[in-house]
Steps between C-alpha positions, in 0.01 A plus 500: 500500500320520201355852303137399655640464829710833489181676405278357740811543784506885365089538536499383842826688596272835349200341688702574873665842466471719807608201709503772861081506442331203428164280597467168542446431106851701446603289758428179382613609146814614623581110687454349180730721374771412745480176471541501111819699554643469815405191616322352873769668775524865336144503490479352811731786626280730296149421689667535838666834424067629360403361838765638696466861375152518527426297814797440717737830417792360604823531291660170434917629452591172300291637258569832497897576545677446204863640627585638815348818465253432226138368525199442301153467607143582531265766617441452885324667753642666812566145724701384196634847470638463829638182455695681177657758777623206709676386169655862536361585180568869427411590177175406327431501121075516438454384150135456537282804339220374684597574831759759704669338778471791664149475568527196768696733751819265469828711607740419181821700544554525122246448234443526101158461332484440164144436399478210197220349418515083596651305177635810342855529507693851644612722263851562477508824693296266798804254433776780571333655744430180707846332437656840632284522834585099541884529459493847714349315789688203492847656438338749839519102655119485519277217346221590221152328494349542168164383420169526295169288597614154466890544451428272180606781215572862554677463806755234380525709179670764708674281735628349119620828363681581876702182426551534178658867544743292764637248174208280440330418192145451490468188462726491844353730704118329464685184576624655805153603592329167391747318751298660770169579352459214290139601420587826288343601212660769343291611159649458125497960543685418787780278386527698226538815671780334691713435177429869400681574862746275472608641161456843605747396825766347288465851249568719816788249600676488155469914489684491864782307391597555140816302354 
């Protein structure tokens, strides 16, 4: 890829932010985007998981559960909430500032909000804080569901940091994700946030065991 083409890639990639909300010129932006980078069967992928949260709101688990206990997904609304519960899905992480779970009714046993606005990436206290309520809950033997609107960027960036606080790098931990989602889209903030983590992980690590 050529400079023109990295600066007309990086216009259109500014031209789709705040991927959760979007109308059907976003929309149509945003495929031509995906195809450029990911190619015909993420974006494929992609455009079922838009139509799926917004029309069908039914959780689809091979795209969601990246381990066991962990899973990544979007914003649904109380039929695919209740799907989640058959999952036995006890803890929720909310990423989205845009909306409270809380406000559909939905009975989740153990839940964290922590409002981000889409494409921006969680600040390092967000990072802690979520990585913490994710290990408590699965070391409890329950199974997280962390999400944002479209499960595209802020919620894999947590799911990320969770793994990477278990021994991943970065780079491994959104390849973990991608193997399930193949249709994320994690922001440049967002990746780089990660390494920030990471390094701030391995700091903690080295201060735990000294030579």
């Amino acid at each position: 890829m050529n400079d023109t083409q990295k600066t007309n890639l990086a216009a259109l990639e500014h031209a789709t932010e705040r991927e959760a909300s979007m109308g059907v010129g976003k929309f149509f932006r945003l495929l031509g985007l995906r195809l450029l980078t990911q190619g015909l069967k993420a974006t494929v992928l992609w455009m079922a998981n838009v139509f799926n949260r917004k029309l069908i709101d039914r959780p689809i688990r091979s795209q969601c559960q990246v381990t066991e206990q962990l899973f990544v997904g979007p914003q649904f609304k109380q039929r695919g909430w209740r799907q989640l519960q058959a999952w036995g899905i006890s803890g929720v992480v909310n990423l989205r500032r845009e909306f409270d779970d809380r406000s559909l009714g939905v009975d989740i046993p153990h839940y964290l909000h922590l409002p981000i606005t889409d494409d921006d990436p969680p600040t390092m206290e967000d990072l802690q804080q979520g990585v913490a309520f994710i290990k408590h809950e699965i070391e409890s033997g329950g199974k997280v569901y962390i999400h944002c609107g479209a499960g595209v960027g802020r919620a894999p960036t947590m799911a990320a940091a969770y793994l990477i606080s278990q021994g991943d790098t970065p780079a491994q931990a959104i390849d973990r994700i991608r193997a399930v989602r193949s249709f994320i889209r994690l922001t440049r903030v967002q990746r780089e946030q990660l390494q920030r983590y990471h390094a701030l992980v391995n700091r903690h690590e080295a201060v735990a065991t000294p030579d």
